[in-house]
KEPA-222793 format. One record per residue (C-alpha): residue number from 1; residue in three letters; chain; x, y, z. Coordinates in steps of 0.001 Angstrom, whole numbers, always signed. Example, Ala and Ser with C-alpha at 12.3 -4.5 7.8 and 13.67 -1.06 7.14 Angstrom:
R_1_ALA_A_+12300_-4500_+7800
R_2_SER_A_+13670_-1060_+7140
This chain:
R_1_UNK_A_-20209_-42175_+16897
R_2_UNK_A_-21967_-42207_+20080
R_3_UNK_A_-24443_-45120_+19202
R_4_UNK_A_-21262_-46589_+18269
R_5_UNK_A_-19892_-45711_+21764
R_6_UNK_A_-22553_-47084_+24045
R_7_UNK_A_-22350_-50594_+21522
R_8_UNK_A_-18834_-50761_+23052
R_9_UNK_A_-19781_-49840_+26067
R_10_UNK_A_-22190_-52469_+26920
R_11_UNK_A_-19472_-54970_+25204
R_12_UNK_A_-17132_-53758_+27835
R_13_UNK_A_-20128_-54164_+31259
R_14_UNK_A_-20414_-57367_+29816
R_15_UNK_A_-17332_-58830_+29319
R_16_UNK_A_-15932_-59223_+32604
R_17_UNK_A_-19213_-60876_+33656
R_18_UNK_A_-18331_-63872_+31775
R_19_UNK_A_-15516_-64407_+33484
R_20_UNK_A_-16873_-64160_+37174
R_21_UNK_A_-19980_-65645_+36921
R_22_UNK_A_-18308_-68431_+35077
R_23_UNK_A_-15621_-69697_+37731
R_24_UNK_A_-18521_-68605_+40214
R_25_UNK_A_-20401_-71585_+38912
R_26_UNK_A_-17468_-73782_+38517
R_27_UNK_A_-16901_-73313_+42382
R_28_UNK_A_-20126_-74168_+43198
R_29_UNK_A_-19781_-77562_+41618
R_30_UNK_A_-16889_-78203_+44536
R_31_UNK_A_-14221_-79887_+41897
R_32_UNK_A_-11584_-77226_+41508
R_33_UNK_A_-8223_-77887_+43631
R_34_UNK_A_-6997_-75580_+45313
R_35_UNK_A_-4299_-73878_+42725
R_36_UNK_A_-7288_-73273_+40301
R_37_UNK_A_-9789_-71975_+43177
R_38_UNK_A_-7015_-69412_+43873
R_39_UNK_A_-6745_-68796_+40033
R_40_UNK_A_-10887_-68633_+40225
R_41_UNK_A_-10805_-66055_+43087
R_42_UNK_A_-8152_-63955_+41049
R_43_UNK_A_-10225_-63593_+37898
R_44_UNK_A_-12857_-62945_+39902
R_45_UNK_A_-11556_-59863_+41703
R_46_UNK_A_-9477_-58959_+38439
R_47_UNK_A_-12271_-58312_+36294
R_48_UNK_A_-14348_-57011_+38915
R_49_UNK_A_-12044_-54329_+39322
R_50_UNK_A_-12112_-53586_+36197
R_51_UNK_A_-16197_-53313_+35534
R_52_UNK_A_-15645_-50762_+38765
R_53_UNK_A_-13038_-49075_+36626
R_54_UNK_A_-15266_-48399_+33881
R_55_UNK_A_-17917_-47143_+36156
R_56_UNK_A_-15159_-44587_+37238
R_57_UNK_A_-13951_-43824_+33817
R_58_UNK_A_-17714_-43318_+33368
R_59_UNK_A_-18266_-40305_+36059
R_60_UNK_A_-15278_-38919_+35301
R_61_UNK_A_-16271_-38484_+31777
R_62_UNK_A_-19623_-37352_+32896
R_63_UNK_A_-17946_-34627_+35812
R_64_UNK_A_-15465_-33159_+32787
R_65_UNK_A_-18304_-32779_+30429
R_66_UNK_A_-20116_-30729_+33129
R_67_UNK_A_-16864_-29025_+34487
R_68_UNK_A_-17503_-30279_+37735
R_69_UNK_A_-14253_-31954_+37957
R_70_UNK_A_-12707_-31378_+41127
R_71_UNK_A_-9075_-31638_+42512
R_72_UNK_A_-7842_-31749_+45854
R_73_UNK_A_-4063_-30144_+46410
R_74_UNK_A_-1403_-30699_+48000
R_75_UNK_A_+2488_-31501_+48294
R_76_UNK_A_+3315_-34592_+45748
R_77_UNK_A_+5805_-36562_+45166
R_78_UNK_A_+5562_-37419_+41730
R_79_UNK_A_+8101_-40320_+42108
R_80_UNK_A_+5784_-42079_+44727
R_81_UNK_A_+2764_-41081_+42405
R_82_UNK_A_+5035_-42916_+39595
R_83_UNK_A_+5723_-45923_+42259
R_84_UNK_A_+2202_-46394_+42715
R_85_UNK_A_+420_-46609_+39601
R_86_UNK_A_+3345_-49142_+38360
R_87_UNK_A_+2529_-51070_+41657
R_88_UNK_A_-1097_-51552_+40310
R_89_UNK_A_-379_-53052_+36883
R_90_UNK_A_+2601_-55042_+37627
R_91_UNK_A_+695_-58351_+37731
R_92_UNK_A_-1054_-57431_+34625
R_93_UNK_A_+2498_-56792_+33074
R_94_UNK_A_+4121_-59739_+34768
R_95_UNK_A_+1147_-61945_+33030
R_96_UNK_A_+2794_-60738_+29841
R_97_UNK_A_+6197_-60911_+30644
R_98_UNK_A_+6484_-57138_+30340
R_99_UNK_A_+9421_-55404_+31684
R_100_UNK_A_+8699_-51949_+33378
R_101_UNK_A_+12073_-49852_+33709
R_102_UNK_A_+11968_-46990_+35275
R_103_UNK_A_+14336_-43911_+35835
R_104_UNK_A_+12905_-41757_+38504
R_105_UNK_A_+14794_-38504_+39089
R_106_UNK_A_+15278_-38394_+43077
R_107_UNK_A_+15482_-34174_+42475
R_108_UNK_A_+12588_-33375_+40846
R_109_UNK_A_+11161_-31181_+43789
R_110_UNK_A_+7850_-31946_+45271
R_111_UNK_A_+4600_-29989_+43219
R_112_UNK_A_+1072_-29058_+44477
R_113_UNK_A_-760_-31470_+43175
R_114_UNK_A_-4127_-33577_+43224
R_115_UNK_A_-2353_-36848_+43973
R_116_UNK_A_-4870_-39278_+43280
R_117_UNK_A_-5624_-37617_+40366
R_118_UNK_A_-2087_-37597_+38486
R_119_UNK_A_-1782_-41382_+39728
R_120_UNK_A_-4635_-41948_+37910
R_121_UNK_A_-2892_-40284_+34948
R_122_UNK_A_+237_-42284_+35358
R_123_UNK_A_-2478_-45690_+35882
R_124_UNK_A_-4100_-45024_+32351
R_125_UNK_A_-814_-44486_+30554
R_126_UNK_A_+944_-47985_+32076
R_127_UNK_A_-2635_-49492_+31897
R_128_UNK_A_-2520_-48588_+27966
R_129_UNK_A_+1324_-49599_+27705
R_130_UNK_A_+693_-52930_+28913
R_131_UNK_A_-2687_-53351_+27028
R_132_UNK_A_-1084_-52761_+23750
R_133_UNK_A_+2251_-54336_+24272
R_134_UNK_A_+2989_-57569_+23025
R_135_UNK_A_+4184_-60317_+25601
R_136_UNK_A_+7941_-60123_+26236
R_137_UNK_A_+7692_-56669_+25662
R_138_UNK_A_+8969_-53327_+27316
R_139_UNK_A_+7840_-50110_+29322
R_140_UNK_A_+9937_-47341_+30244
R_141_UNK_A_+8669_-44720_+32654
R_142_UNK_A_+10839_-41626_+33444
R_143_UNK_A_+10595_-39117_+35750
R_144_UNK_A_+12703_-35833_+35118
R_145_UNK_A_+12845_-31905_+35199
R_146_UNK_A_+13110_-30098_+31798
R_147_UNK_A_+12660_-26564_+30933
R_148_UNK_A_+11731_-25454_+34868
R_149_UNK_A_+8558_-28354_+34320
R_150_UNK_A_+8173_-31660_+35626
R_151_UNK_A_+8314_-34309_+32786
R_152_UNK_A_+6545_-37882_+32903
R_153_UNK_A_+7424_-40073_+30230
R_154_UNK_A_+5779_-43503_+28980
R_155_UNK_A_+6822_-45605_+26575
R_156_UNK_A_+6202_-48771_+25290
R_157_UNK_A_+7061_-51445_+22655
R_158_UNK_A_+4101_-51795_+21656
R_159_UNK_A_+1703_-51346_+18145
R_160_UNK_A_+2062_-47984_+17586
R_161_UNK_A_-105_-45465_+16295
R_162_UNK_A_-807_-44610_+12585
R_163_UNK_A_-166_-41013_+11660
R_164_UNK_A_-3481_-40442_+10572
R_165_UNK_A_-4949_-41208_+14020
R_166_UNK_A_-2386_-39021_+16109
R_167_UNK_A_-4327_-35891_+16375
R_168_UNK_A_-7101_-37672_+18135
R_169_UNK_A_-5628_-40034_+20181
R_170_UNK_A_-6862_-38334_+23348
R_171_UNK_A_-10448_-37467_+21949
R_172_UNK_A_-13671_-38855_+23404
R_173_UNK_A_-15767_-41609_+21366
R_174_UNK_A_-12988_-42352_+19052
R_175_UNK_A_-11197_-45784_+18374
R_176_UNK_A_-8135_-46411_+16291
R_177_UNK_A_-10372_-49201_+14232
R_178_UNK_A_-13350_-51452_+15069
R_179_UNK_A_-10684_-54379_+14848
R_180_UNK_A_-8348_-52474_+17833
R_181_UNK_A_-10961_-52557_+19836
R_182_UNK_A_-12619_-55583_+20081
R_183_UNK_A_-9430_-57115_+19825
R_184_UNK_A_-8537_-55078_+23030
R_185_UNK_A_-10936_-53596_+24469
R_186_UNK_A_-11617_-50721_+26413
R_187_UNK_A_-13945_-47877_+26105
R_188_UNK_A_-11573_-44960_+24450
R_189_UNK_A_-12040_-42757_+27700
R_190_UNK_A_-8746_-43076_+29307
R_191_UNK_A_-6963_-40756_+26978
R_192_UNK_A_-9377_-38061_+26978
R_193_UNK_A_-9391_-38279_+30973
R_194_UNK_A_-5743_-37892_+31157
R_195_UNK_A_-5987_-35058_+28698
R_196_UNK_A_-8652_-33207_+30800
R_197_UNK_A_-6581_-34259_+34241
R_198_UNK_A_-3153_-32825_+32840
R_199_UNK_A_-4670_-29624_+31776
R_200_UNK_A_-6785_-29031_+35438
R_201_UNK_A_-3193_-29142_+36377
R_202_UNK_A_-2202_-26833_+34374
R_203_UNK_A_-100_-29220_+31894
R_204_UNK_A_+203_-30714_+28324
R_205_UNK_A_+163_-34761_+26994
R_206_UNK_A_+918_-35444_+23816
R_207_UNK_A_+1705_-38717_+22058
R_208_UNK_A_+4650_-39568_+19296
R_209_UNK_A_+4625_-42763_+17265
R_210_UNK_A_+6449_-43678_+14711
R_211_UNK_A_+4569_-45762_+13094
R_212_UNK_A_+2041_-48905_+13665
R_213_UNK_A_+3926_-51542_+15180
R_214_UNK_A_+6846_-49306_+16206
R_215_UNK_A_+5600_-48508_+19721
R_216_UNK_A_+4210_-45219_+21110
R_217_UNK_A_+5544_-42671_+23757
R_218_UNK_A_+3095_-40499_+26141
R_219_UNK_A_+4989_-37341_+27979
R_220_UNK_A_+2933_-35276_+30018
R_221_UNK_A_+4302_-32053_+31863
R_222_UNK_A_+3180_-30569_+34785
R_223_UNK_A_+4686_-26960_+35745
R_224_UNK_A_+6585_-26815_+38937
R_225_UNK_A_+4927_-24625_+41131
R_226_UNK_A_+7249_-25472_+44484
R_227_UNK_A_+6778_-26299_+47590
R_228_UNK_A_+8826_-26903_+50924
R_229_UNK_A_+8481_-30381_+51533
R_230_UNK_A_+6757_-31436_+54890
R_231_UNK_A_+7827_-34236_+56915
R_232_UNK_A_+4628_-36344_+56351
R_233_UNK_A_+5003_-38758_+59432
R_234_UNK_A_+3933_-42507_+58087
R_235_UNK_A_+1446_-43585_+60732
R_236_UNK_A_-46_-46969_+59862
R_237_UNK_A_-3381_-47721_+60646
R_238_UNK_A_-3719_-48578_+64224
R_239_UNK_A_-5702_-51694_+65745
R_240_UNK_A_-8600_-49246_+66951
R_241_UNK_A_-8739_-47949_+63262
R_242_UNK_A_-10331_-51202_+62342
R_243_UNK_A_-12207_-52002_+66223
R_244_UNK_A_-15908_-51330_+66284
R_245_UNK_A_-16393_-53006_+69569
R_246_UNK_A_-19303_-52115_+71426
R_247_UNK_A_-20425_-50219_+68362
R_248_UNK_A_-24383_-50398_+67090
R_249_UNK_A_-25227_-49242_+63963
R_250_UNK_A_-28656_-48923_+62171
R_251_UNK_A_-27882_-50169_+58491
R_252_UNK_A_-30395_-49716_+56069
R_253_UNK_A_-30355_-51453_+52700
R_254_UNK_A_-33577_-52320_+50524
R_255_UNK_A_-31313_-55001_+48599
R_256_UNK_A_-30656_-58061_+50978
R_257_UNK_A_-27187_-58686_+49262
R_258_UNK_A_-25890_-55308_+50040
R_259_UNK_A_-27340_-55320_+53808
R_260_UNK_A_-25780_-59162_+54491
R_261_UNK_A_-22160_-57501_+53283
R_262_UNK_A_-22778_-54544_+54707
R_263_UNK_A_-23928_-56098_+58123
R_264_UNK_A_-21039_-58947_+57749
R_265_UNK_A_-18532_-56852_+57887
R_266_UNK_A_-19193_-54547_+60613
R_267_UNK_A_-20119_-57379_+62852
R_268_UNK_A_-16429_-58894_+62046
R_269_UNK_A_-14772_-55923_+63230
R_270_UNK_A_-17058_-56191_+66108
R_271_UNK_A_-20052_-53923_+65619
R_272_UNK_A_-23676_-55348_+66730
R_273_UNK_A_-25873_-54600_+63821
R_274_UNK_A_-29423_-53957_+63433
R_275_UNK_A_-30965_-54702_+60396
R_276_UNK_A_-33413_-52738_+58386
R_277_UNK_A_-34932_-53278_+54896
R_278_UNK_A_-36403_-49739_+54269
R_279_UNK_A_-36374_-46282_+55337
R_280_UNK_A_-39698_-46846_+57265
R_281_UNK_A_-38616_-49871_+59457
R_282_UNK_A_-35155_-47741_+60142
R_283_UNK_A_-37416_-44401_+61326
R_284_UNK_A_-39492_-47445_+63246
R_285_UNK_A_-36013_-48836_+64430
R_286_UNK_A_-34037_-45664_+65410
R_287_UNK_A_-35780_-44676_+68535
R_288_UNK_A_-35870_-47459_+70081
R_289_UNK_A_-32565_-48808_+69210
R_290_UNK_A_-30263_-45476_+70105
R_291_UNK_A_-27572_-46550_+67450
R_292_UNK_A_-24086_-44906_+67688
R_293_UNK_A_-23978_-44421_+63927
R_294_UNK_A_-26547_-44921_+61048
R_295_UNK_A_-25306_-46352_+57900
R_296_UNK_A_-28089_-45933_+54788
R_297_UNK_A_-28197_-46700_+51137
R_298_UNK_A_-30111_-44223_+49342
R_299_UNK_A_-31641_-45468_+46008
R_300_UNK_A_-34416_-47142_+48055
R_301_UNK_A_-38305_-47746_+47014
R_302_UNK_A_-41244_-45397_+48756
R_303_UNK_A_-38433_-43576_+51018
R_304_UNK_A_-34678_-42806_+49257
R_305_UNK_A_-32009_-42130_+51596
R_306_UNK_A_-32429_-38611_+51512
R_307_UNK_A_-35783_-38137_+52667
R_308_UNK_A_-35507_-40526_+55426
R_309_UNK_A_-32426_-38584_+56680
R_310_UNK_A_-34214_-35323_+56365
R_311_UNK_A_-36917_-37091_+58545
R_312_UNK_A_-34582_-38088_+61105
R_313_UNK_A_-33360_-34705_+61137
R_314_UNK_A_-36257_-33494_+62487
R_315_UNK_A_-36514_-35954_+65160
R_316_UNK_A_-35605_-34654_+68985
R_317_UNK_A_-32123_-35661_+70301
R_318_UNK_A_-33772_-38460_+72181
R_319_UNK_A_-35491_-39968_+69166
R_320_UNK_A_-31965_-39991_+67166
R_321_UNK_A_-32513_-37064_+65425
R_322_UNK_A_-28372_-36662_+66042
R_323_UNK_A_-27159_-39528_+65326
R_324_UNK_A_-24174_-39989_+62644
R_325_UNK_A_-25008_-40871_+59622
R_326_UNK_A_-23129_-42599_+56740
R_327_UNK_A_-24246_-42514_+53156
R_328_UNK_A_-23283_-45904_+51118
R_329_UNK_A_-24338_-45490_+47640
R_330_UNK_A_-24003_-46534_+43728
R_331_UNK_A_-25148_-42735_+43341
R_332_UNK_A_-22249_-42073_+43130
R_333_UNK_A_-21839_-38410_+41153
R_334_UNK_A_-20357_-34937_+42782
R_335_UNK_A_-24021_-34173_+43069
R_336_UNK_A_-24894_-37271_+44866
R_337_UNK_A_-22760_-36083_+47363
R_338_UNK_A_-23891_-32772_+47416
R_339_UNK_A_-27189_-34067_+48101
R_340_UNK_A_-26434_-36295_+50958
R_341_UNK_A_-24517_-34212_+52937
R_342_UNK_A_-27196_-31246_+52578
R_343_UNK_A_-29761_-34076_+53522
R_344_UNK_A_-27817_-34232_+57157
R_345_UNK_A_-25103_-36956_+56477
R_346_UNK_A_-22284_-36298_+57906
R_347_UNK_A_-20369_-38477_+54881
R_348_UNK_A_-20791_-40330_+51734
R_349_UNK_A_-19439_-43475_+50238
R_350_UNK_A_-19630_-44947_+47181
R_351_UNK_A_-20492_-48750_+46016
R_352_UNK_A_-18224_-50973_+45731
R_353_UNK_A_-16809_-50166_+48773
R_354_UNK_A_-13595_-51656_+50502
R_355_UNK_A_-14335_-53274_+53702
R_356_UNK_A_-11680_-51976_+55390
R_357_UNK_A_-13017_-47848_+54265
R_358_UNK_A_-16592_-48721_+55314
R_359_UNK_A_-14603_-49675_+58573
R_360_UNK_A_-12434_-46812_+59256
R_361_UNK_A_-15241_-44375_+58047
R_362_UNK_A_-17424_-45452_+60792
R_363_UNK_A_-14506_-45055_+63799
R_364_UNK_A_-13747_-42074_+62115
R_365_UNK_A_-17036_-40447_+62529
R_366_UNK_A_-17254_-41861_+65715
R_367_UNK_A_-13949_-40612_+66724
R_368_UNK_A_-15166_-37431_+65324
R_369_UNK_A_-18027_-37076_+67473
R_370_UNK_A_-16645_-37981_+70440
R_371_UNK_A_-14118_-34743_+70213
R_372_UNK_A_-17156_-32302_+69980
């Protein structure tokens, strides 16, 4: 079953490559108008997102197996949480002519909660709904309180699910049929990560189907454990939030792609960046350069990340051996973490990364700094 996992799974890292590197070349080429180089662009990011979703699906997987699975609490409102997730896979559902209905109970108190976590819940469920619904189709999504629990309800007008394959719906390495999922795609992990989510909350999932090509519905209940809700005030980001003026940072990057990005968009937001290729030209760099913040990959040849932030650790304060330091990183595992910020960075990011977080993690830090 595994063998038969990782088939699919390099199937799935594949397939969206198609796709990109496809209108990628038709671009170059210079004869798409301007409707189909937004259509290009779209695809592009679409299926991009979803090779990074896989990678997720993929460390979650790998933190649950381990129990290292994680949440952070606090106050949620599951109706937002609800809002949200349908939010991300409305275009996907508009593409199909899907109707999403929801019916959102405005009373269902506030819980403590991992929110990103249960919107990742809700996101699978919709993100299955919409997968396996047929165009013109319909999604309901409820919201409601029942038997002192909160009660999250999915369902769809979709193919169904046989009988047989009921009791394993949310099990790891298992497919309805071969056909299902070429035909569809997908790796089989969402199921058994909402399973493992819901019950780190404390909750059940379960599934009900009458039959193939009958639809399916997904509840999931969460127990209530109240909370006085706190008046969270909504404070968008600010100009200086995205303002690295005056700014230097060190960024180190063995791969030229990454650096160029990297470098691009710190120097848009007005950061002067100094470039280095390896952890040996950055310790050559950092003294004589005095950057405000040092931003490192750490998968690098000779020197990884960690060892040359141990190194600058040692340094005297006049050498940089305090400057901030920002880990960017496709290691991207609880442990990776771990590692970086007992190496002497003060945070860690993970590749891809949104140019706008890269931003805001460096003011923060700065910001942060400046206070002590």
């Amino acid at each position: 079953m595994k063998d038969e996992f990782l088939a699919v799974l390099s199937h799935e890292l594949r397939s969206p490559l198609n796709p990109i590197l496809g209108w990628i070349q038709l671009m170059r080429k210079g004869n798409l108008n301007p409707a189909k180089t937004a259509k290009a662009w779209e695809t592009i990011e679409r299926n991009a997102k979803l090779q990074a979703q896989l990678v997720e699906d993929l460390l979650d997987m790998s933190r649950i197996l381990r129990g290292k699975l994680s949440l952070n609490v606090g106050q949620t409102d599951l109706a937002a949480i609800i809002r949200a997730a349908i939010e991300t896979v409305q275009v996907a559902a508009q593409a199909k002519a899907i109707e999403i209905e929801t019916r959102l109970d405005p009373q269902v108190p506030v819980v403590m909660a991992d929110a990103t976590r249960l919107q990742q819940v809700v996101w699978n469920l919709l993100s299955n709904a919409v997968k396996f619904t047929p165009e013109a189709g319909r999604i309901e999504v409820w919201l409601e309180q029942a038997n002192h629990q909160a009660q999250i309800i999915v369902r769809d007008t979709g193919i169904g699910i046989h009988p047989n394959f009921l009791p394993y719906v949310f099990d790891y390495f298992r497919q309805a049929d071969g056909a299902t999922t070429r035909r569809f795609g997908g790796l089989g992990l969402g199921l058994a990560i909402v399973r493992q989510l819901v019950q780190a909350h404390g909750g059940t999932v379960w599934a009900e189907s009458p039959g193939e090509g009958q639809g399916a519905t997904f509840t999931v209940t969460l127990p209530l454990m109240l909370a006085e809700p706190a008046a969270i005030p909504d404070n968008p980001p600010s100009e200086d939030a995205f303002n690295l003026q005056g700014t230097q940072i060190l960024v180190v990057d063995n791969e030229p792609d990454a650096l160029e990005f990297a470098a691009f968009v710190l120097e848009q937001a007005g950061a002067k960046v100094i470039h280095a290729t390896s952890a040996t030209e950055a310790l050559a760099l950092l003294p004589e350069s005095h950057p405000d913040v040092l931003l490192s990959d750490i998968g690098m040849p000779d020197m990884d990340g960690y060892m040359l932030m141990r190194q600058v650790r040692s340094l005297s304060p006049a050498q940089g051996g305090q400057t901030p330091a920002i880990a960017l990183t496709a290691y991207a595992g609880d442990i990776n973490s771990q590692q970086a910020l007992s190496a002497g960075f003060q945070q860690h990011l993970t590749k891809p990364v949104e140019p706008e977080t890269l931003i805001r993690a460096i003011a923060d830090l700065i910001q942060q700094q400046q206070c002590q």
